[in-house]
Backbone of each chain as ProteinMPNN parsed JSONL, in Angstrom:
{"seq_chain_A": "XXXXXXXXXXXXXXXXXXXXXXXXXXXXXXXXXXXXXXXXXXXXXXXXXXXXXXXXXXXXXXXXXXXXXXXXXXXXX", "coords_chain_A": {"N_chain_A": [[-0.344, 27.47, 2.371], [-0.85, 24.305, 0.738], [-3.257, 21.868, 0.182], [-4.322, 18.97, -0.459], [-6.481, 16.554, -1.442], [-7.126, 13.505, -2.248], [-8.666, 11.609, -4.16], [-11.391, 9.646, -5.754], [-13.914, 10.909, -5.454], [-15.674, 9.99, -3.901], [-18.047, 9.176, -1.019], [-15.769, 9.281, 1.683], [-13.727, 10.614, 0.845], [-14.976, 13.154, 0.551], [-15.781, 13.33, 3.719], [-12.99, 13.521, 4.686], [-12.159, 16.191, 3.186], [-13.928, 17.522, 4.165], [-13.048, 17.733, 7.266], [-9.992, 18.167, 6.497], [-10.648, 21.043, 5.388], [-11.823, 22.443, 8.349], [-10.018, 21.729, 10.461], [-7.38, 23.492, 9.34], [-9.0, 25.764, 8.977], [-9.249, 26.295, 11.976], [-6.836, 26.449, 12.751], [-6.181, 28.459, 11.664], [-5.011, 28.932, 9.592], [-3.264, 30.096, 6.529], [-4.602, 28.701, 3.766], [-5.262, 26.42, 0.721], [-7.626, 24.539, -0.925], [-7.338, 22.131, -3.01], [-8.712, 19.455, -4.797], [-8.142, 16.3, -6.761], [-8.647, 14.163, -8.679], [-8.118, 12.846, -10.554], [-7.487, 9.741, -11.746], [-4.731, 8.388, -12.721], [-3.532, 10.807, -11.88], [-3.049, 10.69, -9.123], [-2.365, 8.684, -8.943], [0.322, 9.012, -9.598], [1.565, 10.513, -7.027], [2.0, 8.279, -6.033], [0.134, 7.119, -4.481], [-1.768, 4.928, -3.34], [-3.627, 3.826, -1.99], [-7.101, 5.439, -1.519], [-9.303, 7.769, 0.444], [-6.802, 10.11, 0.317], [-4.368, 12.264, 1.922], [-2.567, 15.525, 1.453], [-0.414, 17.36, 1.631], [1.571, 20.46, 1.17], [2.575, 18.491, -0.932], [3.733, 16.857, -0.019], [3.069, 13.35, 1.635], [0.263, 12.465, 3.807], [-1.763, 11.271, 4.574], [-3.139, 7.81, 3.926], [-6.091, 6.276, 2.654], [-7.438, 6.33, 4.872], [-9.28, 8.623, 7.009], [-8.25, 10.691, 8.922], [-9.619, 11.922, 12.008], [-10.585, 15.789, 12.847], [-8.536, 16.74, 15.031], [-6.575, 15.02, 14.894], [-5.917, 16.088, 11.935], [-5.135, 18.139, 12.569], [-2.683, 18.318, 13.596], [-1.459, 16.813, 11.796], [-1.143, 18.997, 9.71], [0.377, 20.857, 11.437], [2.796, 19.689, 11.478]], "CA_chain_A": [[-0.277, 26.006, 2.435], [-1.49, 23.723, -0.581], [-3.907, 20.759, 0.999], [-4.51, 18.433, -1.727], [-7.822, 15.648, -1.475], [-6.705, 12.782, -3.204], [-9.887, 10.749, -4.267], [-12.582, 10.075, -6.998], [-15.066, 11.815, -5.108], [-16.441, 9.135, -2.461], [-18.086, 9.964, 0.592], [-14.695, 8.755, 2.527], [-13.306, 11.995, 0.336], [-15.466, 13.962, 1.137], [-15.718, 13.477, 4.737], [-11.366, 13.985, 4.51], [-12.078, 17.586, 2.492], [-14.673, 18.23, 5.063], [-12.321, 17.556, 8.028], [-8.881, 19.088, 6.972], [-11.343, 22.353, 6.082], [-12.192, 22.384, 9.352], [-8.782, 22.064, 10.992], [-7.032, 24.215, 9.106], [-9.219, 27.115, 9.682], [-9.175, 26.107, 13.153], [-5.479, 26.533, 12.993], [-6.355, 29.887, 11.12], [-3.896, 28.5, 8.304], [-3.32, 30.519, 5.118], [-4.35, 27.499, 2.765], [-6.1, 26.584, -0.356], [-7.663, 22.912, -0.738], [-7.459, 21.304, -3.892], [-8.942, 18.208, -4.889], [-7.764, 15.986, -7.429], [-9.893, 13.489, -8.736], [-7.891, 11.847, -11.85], [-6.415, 8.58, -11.169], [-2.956, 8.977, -13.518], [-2.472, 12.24, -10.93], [-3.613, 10.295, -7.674], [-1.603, 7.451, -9.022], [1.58, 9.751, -9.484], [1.908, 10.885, -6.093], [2.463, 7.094, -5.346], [-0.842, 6.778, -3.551], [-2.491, 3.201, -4.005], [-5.236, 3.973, -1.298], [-7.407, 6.559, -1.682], [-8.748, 8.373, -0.204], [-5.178, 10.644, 1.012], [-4.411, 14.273, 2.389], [-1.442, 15.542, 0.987], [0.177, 18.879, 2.782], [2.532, 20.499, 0.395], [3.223, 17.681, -1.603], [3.706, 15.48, 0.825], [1.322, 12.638, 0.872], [0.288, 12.516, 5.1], [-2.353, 9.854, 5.064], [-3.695, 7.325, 2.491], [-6.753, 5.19, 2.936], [-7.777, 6.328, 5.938], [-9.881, 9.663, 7.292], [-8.551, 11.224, 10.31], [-10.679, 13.629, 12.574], [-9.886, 16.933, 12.899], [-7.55, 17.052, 16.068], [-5.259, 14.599, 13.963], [-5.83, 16.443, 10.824], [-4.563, 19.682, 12.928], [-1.183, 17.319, 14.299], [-0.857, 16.792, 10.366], [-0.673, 20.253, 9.281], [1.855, 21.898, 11.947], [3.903, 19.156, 11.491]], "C_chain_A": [[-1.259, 25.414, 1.428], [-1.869, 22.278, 0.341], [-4.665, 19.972, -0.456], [-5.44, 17.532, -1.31], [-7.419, 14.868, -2.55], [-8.136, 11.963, -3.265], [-10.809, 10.868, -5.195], [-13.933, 10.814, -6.36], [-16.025, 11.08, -4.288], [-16.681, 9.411, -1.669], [-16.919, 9.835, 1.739], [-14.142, 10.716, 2.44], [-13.467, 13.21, 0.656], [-15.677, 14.245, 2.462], [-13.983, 14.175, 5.115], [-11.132, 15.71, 4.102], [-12.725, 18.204, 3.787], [-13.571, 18.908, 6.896], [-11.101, 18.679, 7.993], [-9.179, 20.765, 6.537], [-10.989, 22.999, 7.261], [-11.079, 22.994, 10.081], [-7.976, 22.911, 10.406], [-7.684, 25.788, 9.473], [-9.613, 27.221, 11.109], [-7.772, 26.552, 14.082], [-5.028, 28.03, 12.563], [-5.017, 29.863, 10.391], [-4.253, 29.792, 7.119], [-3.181, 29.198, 4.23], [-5.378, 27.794, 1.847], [-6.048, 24.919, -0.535], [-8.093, 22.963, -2.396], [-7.887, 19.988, -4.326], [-8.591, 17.58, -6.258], [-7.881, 14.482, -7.139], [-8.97, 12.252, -10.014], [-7.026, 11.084, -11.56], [-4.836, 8.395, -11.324], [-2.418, 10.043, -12.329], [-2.148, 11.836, -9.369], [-2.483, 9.446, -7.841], [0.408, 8.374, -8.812], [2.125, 10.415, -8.194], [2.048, 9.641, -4.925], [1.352, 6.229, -4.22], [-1.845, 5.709, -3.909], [-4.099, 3.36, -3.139], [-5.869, 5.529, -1.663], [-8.344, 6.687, -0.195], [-7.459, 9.068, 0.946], [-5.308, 12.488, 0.988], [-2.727, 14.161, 1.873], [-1.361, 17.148, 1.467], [1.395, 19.328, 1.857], [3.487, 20.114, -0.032], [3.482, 16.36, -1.328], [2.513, 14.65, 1.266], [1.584, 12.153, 2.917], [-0.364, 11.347, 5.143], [-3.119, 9.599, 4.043], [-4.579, 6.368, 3.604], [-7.49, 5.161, 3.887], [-8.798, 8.017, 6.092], [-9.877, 9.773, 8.902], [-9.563, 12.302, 11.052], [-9.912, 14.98, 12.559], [-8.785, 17.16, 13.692], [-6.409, 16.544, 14.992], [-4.753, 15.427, 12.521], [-4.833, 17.411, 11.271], [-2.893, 19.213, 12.588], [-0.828, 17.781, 12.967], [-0.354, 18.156, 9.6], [0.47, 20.963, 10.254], [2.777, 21.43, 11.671], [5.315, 19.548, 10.377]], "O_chain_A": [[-2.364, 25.93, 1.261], [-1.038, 21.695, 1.036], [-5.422, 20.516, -1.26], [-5.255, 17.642, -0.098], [-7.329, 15.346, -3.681], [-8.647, 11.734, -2.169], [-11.157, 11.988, -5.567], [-14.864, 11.189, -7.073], [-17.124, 11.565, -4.02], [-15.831, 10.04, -1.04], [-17.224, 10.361, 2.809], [-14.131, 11.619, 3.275], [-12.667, 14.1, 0.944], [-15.804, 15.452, 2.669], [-13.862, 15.22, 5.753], [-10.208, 16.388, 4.551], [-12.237, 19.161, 4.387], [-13.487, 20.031, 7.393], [-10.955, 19.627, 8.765], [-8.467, 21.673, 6.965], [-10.131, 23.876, 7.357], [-10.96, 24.189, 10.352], [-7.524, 23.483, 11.398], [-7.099, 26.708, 10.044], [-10.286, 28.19, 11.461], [-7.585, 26.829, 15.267], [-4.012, 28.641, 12.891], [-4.101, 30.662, 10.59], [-5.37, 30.281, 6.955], [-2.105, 28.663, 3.961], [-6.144, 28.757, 1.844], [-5.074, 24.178, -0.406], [-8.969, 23.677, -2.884], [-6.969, 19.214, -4.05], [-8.744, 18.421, -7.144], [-7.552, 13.785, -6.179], [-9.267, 11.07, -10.186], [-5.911, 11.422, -11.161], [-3.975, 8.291, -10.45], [-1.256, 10.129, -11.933], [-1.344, 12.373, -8.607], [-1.624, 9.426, -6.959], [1.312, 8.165, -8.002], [3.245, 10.91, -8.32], [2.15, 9.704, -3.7], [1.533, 5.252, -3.494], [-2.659, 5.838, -4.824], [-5.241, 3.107, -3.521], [-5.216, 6.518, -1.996], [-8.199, 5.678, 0.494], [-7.244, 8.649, 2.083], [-5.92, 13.395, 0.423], [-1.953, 13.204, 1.879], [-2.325, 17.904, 1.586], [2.292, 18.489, 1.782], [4.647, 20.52, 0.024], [3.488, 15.287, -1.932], [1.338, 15.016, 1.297], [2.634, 11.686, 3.359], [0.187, 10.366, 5.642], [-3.693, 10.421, 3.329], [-4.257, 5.906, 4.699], [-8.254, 4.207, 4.041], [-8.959, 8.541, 4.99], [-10.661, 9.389, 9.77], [-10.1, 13.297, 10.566], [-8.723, 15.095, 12.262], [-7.906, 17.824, 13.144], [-5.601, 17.258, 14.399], [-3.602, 15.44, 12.086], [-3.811, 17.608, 10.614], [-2.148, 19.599, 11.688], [-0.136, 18.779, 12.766], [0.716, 18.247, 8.998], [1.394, 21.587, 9.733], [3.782, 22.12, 11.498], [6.378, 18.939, 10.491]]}, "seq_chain_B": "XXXXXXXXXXXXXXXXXXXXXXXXXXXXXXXXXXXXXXXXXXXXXXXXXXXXXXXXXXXXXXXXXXXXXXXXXXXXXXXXXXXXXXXXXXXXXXXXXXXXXXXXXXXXXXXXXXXXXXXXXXXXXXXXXX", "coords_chain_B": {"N_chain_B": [[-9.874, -0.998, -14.353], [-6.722, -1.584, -14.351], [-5.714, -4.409, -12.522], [-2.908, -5.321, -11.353], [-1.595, -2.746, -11.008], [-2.542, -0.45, -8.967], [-4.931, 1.68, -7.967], [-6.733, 1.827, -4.963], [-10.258, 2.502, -3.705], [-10.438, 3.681, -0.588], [-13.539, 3.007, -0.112], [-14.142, 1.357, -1.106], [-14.672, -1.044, 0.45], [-11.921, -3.29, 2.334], [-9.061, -3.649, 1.577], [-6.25, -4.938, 0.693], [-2.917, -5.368, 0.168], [0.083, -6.644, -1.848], [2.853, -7.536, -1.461], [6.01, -8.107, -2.734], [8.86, -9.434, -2.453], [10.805, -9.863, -4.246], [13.474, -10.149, -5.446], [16.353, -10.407, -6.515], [17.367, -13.27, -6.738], [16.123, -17.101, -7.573], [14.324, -17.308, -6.023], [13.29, -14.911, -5.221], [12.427, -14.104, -7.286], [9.948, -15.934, -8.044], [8.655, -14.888, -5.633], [7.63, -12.75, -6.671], [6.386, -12.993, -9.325], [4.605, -14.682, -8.226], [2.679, -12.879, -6.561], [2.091, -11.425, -8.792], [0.393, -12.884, -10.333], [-1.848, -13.624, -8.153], [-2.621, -11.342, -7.319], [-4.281, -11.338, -9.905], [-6.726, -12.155, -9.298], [-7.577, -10.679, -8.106], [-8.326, -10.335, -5.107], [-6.214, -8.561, -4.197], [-4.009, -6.453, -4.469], [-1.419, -5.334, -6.215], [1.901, -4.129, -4.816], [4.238, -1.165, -4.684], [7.092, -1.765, -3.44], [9.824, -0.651, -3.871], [9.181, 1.746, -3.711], [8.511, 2.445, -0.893], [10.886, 1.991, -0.081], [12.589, 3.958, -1.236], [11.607, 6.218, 0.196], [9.518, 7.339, -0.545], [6.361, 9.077, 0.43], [3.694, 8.664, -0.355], [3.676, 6.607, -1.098], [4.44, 5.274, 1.277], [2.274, 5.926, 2.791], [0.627, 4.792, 2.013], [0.883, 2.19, 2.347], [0.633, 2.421, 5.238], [-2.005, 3.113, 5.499], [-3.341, 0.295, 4.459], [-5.562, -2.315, 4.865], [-4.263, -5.036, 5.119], [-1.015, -6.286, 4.735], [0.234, -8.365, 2.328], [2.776, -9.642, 2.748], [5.518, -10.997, 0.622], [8.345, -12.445, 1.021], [11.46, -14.195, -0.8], [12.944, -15.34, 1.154], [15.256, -16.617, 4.148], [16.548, -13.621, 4.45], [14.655, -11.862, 4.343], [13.771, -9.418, 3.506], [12.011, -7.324, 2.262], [10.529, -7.941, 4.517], [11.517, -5.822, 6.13], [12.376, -3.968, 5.473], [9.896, -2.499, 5.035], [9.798, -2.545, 8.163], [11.615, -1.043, 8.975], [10.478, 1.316, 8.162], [8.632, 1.701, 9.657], [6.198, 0.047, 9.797], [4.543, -1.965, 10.55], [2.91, -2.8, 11.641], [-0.604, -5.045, 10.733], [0.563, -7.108, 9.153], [0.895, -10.254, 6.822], [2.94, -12.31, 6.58], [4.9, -14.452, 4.565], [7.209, -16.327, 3.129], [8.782, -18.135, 1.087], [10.954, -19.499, 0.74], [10.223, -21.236, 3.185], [8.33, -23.033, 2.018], [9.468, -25.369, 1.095], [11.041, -24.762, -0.935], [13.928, -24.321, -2.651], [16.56, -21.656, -1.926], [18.516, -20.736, -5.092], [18.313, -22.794, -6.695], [15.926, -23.543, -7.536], [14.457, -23.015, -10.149], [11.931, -20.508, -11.16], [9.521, -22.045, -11.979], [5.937, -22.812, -13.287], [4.759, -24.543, -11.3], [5.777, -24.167, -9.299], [5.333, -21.504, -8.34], [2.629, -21.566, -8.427], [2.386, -23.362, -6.358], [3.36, -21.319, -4.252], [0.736, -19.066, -4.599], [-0.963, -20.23, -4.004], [-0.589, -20.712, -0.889], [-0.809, -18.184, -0.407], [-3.467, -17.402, -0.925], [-4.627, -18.715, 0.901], [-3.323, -18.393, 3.53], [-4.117, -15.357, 3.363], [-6.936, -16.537, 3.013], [-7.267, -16.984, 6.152], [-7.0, -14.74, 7.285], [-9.121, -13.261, 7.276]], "CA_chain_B": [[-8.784, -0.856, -14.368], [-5.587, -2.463, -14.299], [-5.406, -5.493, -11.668], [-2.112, -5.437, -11.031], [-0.7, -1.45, -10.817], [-4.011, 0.275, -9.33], [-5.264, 2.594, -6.658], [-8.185, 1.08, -4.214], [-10.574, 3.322, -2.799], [-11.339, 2.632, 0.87], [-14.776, 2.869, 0.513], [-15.033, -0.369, -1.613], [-14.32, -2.367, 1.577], [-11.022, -3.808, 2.849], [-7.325, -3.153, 1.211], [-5.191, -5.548, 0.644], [-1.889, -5.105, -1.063], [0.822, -7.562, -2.121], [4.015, -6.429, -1.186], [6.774, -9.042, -3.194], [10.651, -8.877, -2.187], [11.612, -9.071, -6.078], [14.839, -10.043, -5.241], [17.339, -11.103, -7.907], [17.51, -14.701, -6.65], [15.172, -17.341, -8.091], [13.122, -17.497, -4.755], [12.965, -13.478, -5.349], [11.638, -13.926, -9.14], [9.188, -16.793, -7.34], [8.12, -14.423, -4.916], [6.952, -11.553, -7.983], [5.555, -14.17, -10.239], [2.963, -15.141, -7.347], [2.326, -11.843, -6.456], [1.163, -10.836, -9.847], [-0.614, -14.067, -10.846], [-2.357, -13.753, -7.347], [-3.017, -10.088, -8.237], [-5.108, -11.371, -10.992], [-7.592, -12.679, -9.047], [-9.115, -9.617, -8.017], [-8.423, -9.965, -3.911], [-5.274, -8.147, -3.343], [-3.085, -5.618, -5.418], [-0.124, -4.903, -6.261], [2.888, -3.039, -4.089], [5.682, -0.694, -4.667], [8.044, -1.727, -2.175], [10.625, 0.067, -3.965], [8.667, 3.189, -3.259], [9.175, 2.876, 0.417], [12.653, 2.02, 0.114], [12.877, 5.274, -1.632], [11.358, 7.201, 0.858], [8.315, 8.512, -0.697], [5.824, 9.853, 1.413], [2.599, 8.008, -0.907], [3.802, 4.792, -0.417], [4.824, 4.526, 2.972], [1.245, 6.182, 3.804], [-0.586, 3.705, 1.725], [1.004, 0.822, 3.287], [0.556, 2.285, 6.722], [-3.1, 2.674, 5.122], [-3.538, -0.783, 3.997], [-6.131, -3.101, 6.125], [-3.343, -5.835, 5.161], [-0.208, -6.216, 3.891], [0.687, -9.521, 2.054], [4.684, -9.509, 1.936], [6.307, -12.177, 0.307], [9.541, -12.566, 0.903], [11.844, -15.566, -0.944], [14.218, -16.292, 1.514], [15.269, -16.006, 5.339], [16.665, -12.692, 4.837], [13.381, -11.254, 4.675], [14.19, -7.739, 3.238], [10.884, -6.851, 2.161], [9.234, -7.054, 5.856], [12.528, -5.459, 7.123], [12.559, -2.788, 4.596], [8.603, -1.899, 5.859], [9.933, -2.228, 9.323], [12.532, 0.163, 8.851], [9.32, 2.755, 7.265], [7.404, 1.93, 10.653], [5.495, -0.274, 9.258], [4.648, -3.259, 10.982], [1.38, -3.707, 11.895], [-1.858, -5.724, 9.432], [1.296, -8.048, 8.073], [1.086, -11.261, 6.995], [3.745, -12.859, 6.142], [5.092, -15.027, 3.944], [8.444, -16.959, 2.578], [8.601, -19.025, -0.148], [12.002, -21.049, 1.135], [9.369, -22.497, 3.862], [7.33, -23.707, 1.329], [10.147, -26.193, 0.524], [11.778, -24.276, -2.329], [15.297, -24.023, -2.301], [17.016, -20.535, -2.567], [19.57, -20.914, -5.659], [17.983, -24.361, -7.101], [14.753, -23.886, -7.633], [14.05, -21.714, -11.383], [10.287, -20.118, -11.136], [8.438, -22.797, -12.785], [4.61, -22.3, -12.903], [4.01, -25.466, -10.219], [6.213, -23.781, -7.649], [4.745, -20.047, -8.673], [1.184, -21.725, -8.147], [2.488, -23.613, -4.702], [3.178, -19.984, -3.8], [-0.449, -18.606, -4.762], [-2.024, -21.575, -2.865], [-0.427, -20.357, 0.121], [-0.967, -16.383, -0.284], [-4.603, -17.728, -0.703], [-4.668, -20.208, 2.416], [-2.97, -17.446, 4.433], [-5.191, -14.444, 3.066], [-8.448, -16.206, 4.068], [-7.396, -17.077, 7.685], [-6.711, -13.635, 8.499], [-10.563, -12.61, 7.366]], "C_chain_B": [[-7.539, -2.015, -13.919], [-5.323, -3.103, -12.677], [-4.362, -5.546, -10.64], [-1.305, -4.22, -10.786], [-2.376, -0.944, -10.758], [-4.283, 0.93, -8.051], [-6.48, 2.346, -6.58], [-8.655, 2.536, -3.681], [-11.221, 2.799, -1.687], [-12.51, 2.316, 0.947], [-15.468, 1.396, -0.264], [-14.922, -1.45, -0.925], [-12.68, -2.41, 1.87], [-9.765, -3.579, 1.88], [-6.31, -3.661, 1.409], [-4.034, -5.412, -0.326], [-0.659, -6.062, -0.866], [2.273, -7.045, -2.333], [5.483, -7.383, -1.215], [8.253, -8.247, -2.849], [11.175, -8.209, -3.395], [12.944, -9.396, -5.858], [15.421, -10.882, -6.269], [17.404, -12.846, -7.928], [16.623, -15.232, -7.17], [13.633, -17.202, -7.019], [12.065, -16.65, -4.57], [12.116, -13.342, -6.085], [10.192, -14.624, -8.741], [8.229, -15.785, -6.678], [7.229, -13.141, -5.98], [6.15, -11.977, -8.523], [4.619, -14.761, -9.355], [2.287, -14.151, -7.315], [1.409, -11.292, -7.577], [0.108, -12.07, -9.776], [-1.747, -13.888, -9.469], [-3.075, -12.891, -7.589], [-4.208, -10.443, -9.104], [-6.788, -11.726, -10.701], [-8.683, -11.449, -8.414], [-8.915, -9.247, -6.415], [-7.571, -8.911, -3.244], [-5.129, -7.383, -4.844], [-1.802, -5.087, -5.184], [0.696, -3.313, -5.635], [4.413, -2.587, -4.073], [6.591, -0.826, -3.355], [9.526, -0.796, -2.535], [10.834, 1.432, -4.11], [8.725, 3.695, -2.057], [10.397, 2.775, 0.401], [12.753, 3.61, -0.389], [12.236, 6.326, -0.565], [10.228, 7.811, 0.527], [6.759, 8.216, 0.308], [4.039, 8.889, 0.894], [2.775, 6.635, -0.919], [3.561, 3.993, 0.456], [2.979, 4.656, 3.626], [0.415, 5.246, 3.093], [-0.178, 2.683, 2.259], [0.793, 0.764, 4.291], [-1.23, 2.006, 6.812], [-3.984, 1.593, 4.855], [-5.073, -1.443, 4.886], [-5.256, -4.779, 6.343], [-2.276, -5.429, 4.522], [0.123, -7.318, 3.474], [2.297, -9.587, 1.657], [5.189, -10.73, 1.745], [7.871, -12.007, 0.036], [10.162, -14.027, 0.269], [12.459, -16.121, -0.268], [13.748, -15.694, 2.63], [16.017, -14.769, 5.582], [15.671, -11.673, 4.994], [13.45, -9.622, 4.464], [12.887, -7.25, 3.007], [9.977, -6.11, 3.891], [10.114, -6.339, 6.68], [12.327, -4.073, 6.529], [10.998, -1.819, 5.437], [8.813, -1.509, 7.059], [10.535, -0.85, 9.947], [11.932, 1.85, 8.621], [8.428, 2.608, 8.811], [5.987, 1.155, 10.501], [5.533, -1.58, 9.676], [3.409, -3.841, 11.509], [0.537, -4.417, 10.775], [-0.849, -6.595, 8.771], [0.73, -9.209, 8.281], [1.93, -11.744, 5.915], [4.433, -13.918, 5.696], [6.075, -15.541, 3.07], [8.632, -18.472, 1.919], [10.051, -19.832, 0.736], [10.837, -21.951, 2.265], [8.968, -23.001, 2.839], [8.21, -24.98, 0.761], [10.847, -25.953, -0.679], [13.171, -23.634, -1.84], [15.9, -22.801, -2.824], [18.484, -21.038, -3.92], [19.442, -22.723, -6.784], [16.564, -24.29, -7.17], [14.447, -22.805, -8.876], [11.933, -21.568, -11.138], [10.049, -20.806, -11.9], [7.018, -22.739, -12.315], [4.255, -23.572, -11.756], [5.09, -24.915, -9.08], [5.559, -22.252, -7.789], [3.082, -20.381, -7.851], [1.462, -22.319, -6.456], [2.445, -22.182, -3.683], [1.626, -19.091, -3.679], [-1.108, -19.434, -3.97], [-1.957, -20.756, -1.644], [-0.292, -18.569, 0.115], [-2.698, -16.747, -0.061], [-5.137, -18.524, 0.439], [-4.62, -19.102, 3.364], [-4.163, -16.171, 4.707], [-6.64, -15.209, 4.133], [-8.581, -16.488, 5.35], [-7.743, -16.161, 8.207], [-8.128, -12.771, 8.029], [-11.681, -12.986, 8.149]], "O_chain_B": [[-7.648, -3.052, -13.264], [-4.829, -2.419, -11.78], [-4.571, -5.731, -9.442], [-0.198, -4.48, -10.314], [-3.205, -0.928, -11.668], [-3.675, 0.523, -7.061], [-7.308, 2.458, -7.484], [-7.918, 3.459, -3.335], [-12.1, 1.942, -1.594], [-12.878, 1.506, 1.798], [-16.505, 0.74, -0.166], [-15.013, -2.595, -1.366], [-12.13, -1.354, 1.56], [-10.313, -2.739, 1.166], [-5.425, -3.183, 2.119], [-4.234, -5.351, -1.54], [-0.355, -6.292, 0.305], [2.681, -6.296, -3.221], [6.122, -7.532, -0.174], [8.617, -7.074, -2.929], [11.631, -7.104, -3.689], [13.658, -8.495, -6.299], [14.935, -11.909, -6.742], [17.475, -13.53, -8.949], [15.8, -14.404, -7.561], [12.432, -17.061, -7.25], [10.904, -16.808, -4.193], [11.11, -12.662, -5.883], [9.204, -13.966, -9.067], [7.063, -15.766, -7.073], [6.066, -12.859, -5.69], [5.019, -11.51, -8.386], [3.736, -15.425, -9.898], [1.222, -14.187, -7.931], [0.283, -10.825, -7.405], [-0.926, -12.011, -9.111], [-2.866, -14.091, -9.941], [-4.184, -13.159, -8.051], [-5.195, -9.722, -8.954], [-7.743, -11.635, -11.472], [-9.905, -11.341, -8.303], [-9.21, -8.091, -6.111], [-7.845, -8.394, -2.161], [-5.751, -7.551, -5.893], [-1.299, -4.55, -4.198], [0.423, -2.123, -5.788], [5.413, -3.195, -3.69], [6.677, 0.0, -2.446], [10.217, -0.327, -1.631], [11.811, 2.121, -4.405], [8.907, 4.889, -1.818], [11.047, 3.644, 0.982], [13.086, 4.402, 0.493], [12.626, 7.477, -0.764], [9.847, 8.779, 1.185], [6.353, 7.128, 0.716], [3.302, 8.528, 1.812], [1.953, 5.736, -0.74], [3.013, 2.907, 0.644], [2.464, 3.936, 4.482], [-0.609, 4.897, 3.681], [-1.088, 2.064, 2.811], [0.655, -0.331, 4.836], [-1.802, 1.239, 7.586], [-5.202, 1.738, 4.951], [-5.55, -0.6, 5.645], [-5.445, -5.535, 7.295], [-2.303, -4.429, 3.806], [0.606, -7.831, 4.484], [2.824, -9.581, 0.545], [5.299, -11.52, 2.683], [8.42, -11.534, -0.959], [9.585, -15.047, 0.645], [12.787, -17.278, -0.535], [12.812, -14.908, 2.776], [16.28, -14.56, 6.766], [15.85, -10.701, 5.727], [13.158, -8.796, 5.329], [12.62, -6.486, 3.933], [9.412, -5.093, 4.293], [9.774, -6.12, 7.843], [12.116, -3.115, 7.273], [11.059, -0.823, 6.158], [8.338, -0.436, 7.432], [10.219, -0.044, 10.822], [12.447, 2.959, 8.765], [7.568, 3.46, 9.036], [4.916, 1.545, 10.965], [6.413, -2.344, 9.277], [3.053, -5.0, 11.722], [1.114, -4.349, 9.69], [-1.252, -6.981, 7.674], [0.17, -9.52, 9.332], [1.741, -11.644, 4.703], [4.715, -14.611, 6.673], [5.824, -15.16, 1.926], [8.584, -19.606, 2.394], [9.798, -20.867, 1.351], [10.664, -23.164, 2.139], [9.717, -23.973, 2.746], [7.622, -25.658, -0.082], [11.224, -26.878, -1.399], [13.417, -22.781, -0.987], [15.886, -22.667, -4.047], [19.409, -21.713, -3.468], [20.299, -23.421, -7.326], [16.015, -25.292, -6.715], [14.18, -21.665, -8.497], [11.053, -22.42, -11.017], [10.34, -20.328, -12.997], [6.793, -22.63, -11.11], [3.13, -23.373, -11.297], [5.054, -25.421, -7.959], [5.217, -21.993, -6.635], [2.534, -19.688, -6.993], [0.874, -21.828, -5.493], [1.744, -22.009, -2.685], [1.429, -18.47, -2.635], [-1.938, -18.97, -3.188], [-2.95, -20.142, -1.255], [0.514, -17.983, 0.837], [-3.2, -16.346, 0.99], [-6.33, -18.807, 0.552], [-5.63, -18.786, 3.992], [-4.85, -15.985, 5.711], [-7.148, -14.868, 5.201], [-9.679, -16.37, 5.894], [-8.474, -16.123, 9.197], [-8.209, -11.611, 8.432], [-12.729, -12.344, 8.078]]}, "name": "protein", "num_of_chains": 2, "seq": "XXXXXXXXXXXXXXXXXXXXXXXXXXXXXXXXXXXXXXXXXXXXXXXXXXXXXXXXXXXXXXXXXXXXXXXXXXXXXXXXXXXXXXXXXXXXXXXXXXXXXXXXXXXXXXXXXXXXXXXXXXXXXXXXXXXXXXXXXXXXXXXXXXXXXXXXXXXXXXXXXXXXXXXXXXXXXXXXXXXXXXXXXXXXXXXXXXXXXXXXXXXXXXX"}
């Protein structure tokens, strides 16, 4: 599973990286988190808020920073 | 960066985005032409609504993201806040239709004193709901 961190690198961001971490190896996922930082790429995945979790490809939540339980929800789904 | 096509980050405060019908009619063109010009001012930014219609997945979650949504619709069919509705998307609106404002759908060409009557009232509206 590809977990993407959409954001210039704000503590929001970072709390979001920290989080779906968390839940994923909570979920004892095979993933790999990516972050991606350049606006043109952030902007191309249609995402106006930052910052956003994106789950292979798919863009789950913009603008916001869920906790972990939700983060989990987000990944089985 | 660009005003009017731009990605907010939450942590600079509040998130407003301007979310115009666009519709072919003049009311439609009315409703775009505020939107940007409003845009310019720095409070709100500009929204692909024809990114949720399409279904994509960065759209819908930044609008569900938003802390507002400003939708201007031109007329009483109101496709814009129907189109959102349709995405699940219905909470933080405020909403907004240029035929109230006394502009007639089909008789009224976007001239800049009905464009600006429009901005008045995106601005009137906007600072109630802060």
């Amino acid at each position: 599973m590809l977990i993407q961190i959409l954001g210039t690198g704000c503590p929001k961001c970072q709390k979001l990286e920290e989080n779906a971490r968390q839940a994923a190896q909570e979920l004892n996922l095979d993933f790999q988190i990516e972050k991606v930082k350049d606006l043109q790429q952030i902007m191309a995945f249609g995402v106006m808020i930052t910052p956003a979790l994106v789950v292979d490809g798919v863009v789950k939540v913009a603008g916001k920073v869920p906790g972990v339980e939700d983060i989990k929800k987000l990944l089985v789904k | 960066m660009n005003k009017t096509k731009s990605c907010s980050c939450a942590c600079s405060g509040s998130v407003t985005l301007l979310v115009p019908c666009s519709g072919a009619a003049d009311t439609g063109e009315i409703a775009d032409r505020a939107a940007r010009k409003f845009a310019q001012g720095g409070c709100a930014g500009m929204f692909c609504l024809a990114g949720v219609g399409a279904n994509l997945s960065g759209f819908i979650a930044s609008a569900k993201g938003a802390d507002r949504l400003l939708v201007i619709d031109g007329c009483h069919l109101d496709c814009a806040q129907k189109m959102l509705a349709e995405k699940g998307i219905t909470e933080n609106i405020i909403h907004v239709r240029v035929t109230d404002l006394g502009i007639v759908k089909g008789k009224s060409p976007a001239t800049a004193e009905r464009i600006d009557a429009v901005v008045a009232e995106l601005g009137k509206r906007l600072t109630a709901s802060l």
